[in-house]
PDB file of N, CA, C and O in Angstrom, chain B, residues numbered from 101:
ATOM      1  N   UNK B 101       0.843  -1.163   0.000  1.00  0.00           N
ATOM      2  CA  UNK B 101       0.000   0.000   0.000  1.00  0.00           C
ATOM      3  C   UNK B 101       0.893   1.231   0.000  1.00  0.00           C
ATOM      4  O   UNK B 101       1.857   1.285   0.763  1.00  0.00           O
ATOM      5  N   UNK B 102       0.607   2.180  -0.803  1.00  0.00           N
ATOM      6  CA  UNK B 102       1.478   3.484  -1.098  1.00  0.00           C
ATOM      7  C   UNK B 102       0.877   4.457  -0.713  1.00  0.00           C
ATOM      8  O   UNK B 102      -0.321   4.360  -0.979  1.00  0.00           O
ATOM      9  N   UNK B 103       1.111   5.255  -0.267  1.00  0.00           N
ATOM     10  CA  UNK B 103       0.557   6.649  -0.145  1.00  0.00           C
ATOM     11  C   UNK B 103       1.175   8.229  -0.968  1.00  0.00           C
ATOM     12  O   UNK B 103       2.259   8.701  -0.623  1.00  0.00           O
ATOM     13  N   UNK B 104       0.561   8.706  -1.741  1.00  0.00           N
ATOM     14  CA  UNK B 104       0.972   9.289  -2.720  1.00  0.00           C
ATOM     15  C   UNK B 104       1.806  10.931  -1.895  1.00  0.00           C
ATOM     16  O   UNK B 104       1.083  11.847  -1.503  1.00  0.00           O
ATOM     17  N   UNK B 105       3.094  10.984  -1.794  1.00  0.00           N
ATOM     18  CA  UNK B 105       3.202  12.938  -0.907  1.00  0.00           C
ATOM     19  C   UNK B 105       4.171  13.210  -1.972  1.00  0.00           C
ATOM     20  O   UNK B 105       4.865  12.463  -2.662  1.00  0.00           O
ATOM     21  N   UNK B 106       3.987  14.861  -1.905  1.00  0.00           N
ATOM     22  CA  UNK B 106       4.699  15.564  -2.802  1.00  0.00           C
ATOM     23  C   UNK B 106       6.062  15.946  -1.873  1.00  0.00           C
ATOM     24  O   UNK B 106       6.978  16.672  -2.260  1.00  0.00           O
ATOM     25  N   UNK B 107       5.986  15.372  -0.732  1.00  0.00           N
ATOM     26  CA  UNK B 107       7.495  15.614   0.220  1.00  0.00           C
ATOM     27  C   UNK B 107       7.488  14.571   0.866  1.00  0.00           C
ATOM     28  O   UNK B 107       6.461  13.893   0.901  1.00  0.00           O
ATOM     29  N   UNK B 108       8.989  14.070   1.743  1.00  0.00           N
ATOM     30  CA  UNK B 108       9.272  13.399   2.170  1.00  0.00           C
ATOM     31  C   UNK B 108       8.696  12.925   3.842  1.00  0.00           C
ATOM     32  O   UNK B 108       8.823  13.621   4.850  1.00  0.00           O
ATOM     33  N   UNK B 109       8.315  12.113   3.796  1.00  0.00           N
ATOM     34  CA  UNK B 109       7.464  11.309   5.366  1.00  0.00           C
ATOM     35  C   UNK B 109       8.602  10.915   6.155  1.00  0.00           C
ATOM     36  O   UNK B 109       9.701  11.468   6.123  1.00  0.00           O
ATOM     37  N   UNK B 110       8.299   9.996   6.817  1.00  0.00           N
ATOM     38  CA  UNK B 110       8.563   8.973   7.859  1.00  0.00           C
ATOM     39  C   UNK B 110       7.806   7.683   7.493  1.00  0.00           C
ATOM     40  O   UNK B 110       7.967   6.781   8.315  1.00  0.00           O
ATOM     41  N   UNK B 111       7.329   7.509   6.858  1.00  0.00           N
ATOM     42  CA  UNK B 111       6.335   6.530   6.631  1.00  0.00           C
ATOM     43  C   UNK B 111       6.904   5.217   7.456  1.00  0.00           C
ATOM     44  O   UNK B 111       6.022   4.409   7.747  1.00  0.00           O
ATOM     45  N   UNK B 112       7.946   4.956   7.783  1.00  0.00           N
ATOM     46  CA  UNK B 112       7.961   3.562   9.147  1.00  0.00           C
ATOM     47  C   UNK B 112       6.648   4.256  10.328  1.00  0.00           C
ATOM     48  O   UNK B 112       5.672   3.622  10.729  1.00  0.00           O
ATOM     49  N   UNK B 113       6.969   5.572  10.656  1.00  0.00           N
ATOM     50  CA  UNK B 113       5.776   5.536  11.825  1.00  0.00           C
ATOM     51  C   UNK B 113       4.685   5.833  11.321  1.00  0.00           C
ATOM     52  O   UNK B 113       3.734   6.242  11.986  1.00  0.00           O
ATOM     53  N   UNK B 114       4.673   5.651   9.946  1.00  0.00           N
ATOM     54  CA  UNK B 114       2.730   5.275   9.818  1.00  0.00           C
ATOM     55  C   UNK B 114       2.191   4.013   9.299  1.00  0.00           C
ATOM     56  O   UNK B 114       1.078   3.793   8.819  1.00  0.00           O
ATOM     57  N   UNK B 115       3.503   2.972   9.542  1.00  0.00           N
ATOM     58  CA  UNK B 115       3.011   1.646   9.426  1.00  0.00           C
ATOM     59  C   UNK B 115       2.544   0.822  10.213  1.00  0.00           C
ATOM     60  O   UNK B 115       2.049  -0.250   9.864  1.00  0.00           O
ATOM     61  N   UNK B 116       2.661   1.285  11.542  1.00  0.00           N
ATOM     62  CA  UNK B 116       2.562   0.029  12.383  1.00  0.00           C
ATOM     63  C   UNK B 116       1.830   0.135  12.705  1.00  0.00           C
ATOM     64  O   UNK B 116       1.627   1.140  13.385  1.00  0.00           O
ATOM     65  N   UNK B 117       0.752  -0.870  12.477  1.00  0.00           N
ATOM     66  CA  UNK B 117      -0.518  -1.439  12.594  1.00  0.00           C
ATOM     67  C   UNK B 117      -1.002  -1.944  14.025  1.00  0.00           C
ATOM     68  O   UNK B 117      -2.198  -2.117  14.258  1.00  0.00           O
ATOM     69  N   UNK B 118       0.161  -2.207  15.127  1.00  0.00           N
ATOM     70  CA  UNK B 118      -0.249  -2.405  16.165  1.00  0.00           C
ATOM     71  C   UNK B 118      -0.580  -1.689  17.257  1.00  0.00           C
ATOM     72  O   UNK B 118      -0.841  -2.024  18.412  1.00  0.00           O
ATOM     73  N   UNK B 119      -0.503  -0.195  16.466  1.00  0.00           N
ATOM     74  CA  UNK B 119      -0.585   0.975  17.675  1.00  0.00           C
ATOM     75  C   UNK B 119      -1.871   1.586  17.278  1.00  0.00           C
ATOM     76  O   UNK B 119      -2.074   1.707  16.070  1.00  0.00           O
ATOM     77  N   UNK B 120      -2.851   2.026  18.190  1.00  0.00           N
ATOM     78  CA  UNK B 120      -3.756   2.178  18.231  1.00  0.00           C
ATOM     79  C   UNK B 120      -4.257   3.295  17.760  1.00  0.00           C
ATOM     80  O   UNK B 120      -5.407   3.510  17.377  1.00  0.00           O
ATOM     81  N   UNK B 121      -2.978   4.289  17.820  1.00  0.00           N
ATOM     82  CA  UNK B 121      -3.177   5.373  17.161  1.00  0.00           C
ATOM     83  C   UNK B 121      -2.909   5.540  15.231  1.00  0.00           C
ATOM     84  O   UNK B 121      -3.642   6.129  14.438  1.00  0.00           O
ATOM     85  N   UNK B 122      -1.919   4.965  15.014  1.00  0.00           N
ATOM     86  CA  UNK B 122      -1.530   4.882  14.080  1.00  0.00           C
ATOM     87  C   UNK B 122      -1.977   4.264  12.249  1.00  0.00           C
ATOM     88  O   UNK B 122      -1.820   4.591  11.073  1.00  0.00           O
ATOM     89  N   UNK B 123      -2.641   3.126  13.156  1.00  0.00           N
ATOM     90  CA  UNK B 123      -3.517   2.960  12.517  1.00  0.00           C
ATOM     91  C   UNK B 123      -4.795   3.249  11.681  1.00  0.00           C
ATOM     92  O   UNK B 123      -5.046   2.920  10.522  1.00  0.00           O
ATOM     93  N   UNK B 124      -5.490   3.908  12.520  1.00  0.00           N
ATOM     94  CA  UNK B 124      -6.413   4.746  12.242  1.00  0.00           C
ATOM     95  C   UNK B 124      -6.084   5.703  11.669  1.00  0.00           C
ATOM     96  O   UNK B 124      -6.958   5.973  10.845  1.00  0.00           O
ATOM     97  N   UNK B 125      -4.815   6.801  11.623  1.00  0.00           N
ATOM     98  CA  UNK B 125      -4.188   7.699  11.096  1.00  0.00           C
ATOM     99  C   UNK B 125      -4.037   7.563   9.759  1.00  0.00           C
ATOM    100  O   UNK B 125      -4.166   8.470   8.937  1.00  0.00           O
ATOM    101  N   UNK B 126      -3.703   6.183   9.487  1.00  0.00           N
ATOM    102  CA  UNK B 126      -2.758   5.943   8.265  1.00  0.00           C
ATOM    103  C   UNK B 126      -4.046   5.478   7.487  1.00  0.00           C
ATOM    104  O   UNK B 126      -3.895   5.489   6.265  1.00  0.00           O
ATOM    105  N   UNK B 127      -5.179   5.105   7.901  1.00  0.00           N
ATOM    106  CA  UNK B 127      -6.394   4.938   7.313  1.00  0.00           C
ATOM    107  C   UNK B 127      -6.750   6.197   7.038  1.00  0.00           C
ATOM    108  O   UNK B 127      -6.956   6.546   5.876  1.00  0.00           O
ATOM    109  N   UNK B 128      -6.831   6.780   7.763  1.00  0.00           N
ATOM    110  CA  UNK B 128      -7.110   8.207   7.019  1.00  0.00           C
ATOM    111  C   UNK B 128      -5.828   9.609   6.027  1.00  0.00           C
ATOM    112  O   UNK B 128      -5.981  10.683   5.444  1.00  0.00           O
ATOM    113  N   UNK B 129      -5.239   9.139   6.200  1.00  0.00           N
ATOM    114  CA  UNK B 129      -4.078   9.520   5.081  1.00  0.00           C
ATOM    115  C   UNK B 129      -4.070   8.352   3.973  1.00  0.00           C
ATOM    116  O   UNK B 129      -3.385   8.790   3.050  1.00  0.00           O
ATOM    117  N   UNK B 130      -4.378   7.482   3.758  1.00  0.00           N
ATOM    118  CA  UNK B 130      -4.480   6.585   2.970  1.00  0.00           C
ATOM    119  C   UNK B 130      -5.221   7.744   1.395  1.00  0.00           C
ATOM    120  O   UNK B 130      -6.284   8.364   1.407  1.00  0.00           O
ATOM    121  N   UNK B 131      -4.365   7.681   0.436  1.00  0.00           N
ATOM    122  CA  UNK B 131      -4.606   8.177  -0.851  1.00  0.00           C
ATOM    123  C   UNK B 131      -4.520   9.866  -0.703  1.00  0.00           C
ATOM    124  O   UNK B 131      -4.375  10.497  -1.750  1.00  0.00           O
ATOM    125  N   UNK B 132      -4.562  10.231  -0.073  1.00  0.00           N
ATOM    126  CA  UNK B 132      -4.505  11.887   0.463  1.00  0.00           C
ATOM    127  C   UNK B 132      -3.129  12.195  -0.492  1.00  0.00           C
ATOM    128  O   UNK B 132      -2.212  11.387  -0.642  1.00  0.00           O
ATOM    129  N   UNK B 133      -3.186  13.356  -1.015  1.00  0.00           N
ATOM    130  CA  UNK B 133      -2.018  14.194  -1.291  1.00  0.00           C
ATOM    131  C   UNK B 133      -1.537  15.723  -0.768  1.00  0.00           C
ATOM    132  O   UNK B 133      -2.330  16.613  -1.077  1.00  0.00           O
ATOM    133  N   UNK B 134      -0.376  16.133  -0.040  1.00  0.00           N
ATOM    134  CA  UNK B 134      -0.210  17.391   0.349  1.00  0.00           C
ATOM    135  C   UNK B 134       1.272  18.177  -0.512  1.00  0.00           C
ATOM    136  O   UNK B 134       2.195  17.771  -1.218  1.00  0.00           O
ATOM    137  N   UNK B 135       0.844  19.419   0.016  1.00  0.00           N
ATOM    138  CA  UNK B 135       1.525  20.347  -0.420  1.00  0.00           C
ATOM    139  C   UNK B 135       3.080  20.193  -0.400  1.00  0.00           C
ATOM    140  O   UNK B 135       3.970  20.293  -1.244  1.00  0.00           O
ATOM    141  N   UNK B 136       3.005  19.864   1.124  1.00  0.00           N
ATOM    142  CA  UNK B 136       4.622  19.913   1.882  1.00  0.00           C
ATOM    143  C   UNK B 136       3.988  19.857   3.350  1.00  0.00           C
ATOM    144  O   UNK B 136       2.873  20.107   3.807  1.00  0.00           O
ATOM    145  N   UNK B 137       5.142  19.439   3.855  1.00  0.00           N
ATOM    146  CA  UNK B 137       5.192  19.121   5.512  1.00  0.00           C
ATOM    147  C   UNK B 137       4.371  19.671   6.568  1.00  0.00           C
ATOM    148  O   UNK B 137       4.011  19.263   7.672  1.00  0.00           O
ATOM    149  N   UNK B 138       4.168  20.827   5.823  1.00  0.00           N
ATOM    150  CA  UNK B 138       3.443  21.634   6.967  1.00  0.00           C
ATOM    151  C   UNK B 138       2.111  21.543   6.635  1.00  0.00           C
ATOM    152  O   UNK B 138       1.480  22.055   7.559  1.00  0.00           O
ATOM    153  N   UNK B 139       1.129  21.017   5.496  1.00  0.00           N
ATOM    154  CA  UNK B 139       0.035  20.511   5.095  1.00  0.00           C
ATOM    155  C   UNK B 139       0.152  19.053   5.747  1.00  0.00           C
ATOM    156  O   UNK B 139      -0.936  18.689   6.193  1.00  0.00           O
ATOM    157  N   UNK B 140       1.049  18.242   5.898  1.00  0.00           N
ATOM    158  CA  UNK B 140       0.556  17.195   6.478  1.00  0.00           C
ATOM    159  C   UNK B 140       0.580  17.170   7.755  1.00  0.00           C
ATOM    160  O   UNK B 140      -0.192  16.292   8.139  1.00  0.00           O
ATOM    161  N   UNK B 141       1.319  17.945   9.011  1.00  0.00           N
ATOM    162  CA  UNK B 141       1.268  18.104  10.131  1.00  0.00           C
ATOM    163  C   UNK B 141      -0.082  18.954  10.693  1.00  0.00           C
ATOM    164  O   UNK B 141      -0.669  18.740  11.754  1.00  0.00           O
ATOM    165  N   UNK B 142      -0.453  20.124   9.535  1.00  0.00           N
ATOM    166  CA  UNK B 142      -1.777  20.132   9.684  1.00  0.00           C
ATOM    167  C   UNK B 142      -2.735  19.071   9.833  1.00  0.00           C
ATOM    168  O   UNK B 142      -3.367  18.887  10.873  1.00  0.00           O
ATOM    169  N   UNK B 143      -2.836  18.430   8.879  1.00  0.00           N
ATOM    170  CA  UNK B 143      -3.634  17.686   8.386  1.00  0.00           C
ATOM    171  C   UNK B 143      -4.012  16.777   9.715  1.00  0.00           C
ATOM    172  O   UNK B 143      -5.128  16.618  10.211  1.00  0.00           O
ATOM    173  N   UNK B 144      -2.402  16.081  10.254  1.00  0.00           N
ATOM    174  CA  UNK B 144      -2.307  15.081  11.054  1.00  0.00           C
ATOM    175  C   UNK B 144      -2.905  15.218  12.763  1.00  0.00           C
ATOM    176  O   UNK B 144      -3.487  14.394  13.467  1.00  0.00           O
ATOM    177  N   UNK B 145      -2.322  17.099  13.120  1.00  0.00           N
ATOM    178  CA  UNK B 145      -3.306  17.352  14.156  1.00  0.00           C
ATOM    179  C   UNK B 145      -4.518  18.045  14.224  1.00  0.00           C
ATOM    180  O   UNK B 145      -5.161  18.329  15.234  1.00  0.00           O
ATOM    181  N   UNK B 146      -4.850  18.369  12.682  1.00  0.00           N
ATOM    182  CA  UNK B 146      -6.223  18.330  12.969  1.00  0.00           C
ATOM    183  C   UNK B 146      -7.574  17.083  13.108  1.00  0.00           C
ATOM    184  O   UNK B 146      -8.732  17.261  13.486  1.00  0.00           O
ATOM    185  N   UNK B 147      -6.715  15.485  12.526  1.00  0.00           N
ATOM    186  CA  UNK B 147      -7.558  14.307  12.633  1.00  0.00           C
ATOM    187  C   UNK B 147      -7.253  14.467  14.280  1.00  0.00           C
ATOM    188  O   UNK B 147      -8.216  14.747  14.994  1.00  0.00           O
ATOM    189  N   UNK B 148      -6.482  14.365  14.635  1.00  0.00           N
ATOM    190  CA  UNK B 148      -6.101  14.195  16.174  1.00  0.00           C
ATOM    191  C   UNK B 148      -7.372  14.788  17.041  1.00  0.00           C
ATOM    192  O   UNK B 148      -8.216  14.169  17.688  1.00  0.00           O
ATOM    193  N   UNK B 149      -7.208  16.246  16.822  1.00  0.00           N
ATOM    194  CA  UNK B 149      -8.447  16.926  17.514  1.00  0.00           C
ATOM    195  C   UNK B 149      -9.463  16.421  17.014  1.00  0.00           C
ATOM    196  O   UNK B 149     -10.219  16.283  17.976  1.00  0.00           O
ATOM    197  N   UNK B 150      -9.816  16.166  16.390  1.00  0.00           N
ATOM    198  CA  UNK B 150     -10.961  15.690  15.630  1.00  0.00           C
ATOM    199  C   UNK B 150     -11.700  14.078  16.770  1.00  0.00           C
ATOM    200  O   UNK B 150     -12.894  13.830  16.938  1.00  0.00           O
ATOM    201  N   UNK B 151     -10.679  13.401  17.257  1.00  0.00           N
ATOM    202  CA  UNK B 151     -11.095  12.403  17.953  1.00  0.00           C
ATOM    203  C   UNK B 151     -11.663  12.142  19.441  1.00  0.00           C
ATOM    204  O   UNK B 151     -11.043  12.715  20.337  1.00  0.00           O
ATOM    205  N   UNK B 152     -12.640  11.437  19.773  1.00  0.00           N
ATOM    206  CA  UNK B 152     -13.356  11.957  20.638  1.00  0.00           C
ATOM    207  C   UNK B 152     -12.242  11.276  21.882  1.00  0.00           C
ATOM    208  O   UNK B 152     -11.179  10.697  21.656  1.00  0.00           O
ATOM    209  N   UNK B 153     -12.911  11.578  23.310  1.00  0.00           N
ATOM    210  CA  UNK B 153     -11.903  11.300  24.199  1.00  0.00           C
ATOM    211  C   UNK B 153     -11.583   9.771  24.256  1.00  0.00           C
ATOM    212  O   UNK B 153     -10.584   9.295  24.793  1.00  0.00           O
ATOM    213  N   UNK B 154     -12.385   9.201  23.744  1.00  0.00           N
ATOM    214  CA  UNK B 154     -12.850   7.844  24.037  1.00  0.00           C
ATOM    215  C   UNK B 154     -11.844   6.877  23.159  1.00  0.00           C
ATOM    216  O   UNK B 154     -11.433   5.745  23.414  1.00  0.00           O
ATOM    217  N   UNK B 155     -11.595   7.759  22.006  1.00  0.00           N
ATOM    218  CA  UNK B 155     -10.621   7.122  21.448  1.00  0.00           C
ATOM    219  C   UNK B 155      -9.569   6.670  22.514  1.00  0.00           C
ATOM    220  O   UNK B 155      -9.467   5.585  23.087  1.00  0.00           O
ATOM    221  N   UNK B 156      -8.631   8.088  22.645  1.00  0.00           N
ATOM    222  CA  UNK B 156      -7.751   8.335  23.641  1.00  0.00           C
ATOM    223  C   UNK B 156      -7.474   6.975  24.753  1.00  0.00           C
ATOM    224  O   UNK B 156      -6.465   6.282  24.890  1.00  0.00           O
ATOM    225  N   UNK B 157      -8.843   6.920  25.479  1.00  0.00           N
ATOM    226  CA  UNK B 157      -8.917   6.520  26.477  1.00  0.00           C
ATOM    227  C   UNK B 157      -8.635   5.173  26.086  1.00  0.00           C
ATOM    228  O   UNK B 157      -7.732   4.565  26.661  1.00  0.00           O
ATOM    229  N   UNK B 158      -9.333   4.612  25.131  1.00  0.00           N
ATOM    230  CA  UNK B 158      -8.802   2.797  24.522  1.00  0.00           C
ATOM    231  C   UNK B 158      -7.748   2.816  24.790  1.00  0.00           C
ATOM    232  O   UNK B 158      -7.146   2.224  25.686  1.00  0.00           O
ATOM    233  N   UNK B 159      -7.292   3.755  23.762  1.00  0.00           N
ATOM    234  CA  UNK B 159      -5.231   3.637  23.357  1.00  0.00           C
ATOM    235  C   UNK B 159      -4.732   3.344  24.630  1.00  0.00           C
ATOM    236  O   UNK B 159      -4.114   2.296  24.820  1.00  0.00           O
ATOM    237  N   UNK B 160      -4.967   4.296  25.680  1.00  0.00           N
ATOM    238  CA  UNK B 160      -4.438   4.411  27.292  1.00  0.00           C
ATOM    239  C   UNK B 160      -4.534   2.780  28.103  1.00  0.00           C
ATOM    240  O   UNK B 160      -3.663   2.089  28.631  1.00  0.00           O
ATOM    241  N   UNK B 161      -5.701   2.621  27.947  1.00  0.00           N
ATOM    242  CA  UNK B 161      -6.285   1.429  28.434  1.00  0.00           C
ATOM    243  C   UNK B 161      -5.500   0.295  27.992  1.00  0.00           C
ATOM    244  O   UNK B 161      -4.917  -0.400  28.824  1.00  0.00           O
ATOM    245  N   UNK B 162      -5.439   0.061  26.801  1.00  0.00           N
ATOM    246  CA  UNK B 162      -4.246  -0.781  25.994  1.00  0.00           C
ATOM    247  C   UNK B 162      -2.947  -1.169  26.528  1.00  0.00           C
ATOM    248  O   UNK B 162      -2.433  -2.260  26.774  1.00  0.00           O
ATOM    249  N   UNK B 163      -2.424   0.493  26.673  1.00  0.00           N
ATOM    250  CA  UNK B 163      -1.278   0.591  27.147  1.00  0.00           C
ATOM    251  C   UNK B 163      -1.240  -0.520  28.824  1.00  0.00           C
ATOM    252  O   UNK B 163      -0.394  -1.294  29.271  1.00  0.00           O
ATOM    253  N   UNK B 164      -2.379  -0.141  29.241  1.00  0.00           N
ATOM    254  CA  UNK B 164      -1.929  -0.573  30.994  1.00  0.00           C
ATOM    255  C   UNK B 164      -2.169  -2.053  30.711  1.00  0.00           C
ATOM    256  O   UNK B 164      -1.292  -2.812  31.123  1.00  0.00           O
ATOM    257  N   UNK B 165      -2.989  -2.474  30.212  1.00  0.00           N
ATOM    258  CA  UNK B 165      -2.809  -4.080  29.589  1.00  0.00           C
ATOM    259  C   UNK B 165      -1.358  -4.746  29.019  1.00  0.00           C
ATOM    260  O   UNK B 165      -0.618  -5.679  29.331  1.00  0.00           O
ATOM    261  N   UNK B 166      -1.414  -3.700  28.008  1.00  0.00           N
ATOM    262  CA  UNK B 166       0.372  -4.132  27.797  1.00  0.00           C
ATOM    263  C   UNK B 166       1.623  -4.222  28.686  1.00  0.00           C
ATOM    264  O   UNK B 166       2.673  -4.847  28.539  1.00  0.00           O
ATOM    265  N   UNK B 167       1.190  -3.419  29.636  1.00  0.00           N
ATOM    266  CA  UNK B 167       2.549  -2.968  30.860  1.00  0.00           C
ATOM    267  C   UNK B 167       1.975  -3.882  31.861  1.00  0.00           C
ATOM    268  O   UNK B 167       2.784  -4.403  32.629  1.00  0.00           O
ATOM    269  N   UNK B 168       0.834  -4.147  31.984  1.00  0.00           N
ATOM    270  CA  UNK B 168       0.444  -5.253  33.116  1.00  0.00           C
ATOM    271  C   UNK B 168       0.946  -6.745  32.594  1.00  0.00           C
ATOM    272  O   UNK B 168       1.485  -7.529  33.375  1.00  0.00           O
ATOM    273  N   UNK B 169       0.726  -7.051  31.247  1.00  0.00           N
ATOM    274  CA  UNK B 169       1.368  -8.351  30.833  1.00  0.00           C
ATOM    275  C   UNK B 169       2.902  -8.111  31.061  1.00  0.00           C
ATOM    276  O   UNK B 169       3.696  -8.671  31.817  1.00  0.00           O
ATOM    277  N   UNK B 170       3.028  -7.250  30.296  1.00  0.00           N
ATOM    278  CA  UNK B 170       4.797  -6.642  30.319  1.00  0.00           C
ATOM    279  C   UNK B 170       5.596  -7.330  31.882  1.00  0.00           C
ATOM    280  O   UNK B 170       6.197  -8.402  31.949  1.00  0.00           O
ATOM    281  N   UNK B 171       5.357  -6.303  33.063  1.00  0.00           N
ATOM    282  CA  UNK B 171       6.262  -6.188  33.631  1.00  0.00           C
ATOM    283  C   UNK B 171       5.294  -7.174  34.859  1.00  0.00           C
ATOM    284  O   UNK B 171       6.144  -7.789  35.503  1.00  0.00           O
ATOM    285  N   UNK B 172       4.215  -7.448  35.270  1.00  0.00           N
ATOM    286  CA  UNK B 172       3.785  -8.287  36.126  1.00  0.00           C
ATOM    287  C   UNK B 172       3.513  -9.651  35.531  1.00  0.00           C
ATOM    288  O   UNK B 172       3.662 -10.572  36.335  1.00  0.00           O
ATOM    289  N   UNK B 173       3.099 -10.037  34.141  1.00  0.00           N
ATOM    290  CA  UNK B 173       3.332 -11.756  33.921  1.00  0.00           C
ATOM    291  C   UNK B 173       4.302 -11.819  33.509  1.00  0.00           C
ATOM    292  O   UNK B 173       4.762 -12.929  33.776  1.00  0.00           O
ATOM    293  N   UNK B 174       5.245 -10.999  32.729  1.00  0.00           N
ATOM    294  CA  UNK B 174       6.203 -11.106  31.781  1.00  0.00           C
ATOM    295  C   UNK B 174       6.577 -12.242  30.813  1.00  0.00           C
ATOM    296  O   UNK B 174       7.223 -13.278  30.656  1.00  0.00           O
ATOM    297  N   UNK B 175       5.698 -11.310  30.247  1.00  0.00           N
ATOM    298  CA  UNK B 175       5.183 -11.974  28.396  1.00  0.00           C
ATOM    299  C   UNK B 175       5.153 -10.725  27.512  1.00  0.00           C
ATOM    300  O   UNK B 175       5.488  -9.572  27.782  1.00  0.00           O
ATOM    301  N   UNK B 176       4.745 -11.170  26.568  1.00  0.00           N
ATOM    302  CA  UNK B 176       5.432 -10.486  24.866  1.00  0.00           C
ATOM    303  C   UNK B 176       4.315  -8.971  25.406  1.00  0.00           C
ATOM    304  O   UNK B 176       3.181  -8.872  25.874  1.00  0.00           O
ATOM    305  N   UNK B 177       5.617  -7.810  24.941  1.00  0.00           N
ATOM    306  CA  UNK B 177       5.059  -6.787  24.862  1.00  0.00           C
ATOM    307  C   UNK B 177       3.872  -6.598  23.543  1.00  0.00           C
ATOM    308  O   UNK B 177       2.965  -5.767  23.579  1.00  0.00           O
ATOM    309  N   UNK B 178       4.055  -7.321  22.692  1.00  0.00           N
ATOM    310  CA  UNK B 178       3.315  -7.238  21.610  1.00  0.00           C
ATOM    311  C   UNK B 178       2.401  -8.243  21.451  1.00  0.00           C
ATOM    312  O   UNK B 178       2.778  -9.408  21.583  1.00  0.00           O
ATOM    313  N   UNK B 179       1.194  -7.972  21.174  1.00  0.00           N
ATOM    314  CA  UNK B 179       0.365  -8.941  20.940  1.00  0.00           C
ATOM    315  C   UNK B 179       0.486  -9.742  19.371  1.00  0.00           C
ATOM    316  O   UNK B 179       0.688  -9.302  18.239  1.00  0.00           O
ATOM    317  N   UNK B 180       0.267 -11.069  19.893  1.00  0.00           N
ATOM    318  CA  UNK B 180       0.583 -11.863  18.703  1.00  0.00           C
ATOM    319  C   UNK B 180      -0.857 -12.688  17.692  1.00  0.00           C
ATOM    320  O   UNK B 180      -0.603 -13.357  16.691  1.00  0.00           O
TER     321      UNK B 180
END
């Protein structure tokens, strides 16, 4: 899957599919074209604001699941 920019990304941190945020991001940049950098950092915190708290709060929630397997069963930070 490609995403079409008239400037240079990062595109490793809009691949990973296992972060809760990111995902959704890259679904919505999916086929989008910008100007330059500062059209996509727009772009990127205005989806941000755009999300209700609840999003947020999953992602968070996630996290303490992950750090509870993490460092109290100690097992795979990543879900498999």
């Amino acid at each position: 899957m490609k995403i079409a920019l008239a400037c240079k990304v990062d595109a490793v941190a809009l691949t990973n599919q296992t972060s809760h945020l990111f995902g959704p991001l890259k679904q919505h940049l999916i086929g989008k074209h910008f100007a330059d950098g500062d059209d996509i950092q727009h772009k990127v915190l205005k989806w941000m604001r755009q999300q209700p708290r609840e999003f947020y709060a999953a992602g968070i929630g996630a996290l303490i699941k992950r750090w509870d397997n993490y460092i109290n069963i100690g097992g795979d930070y990543l879900e498999k």
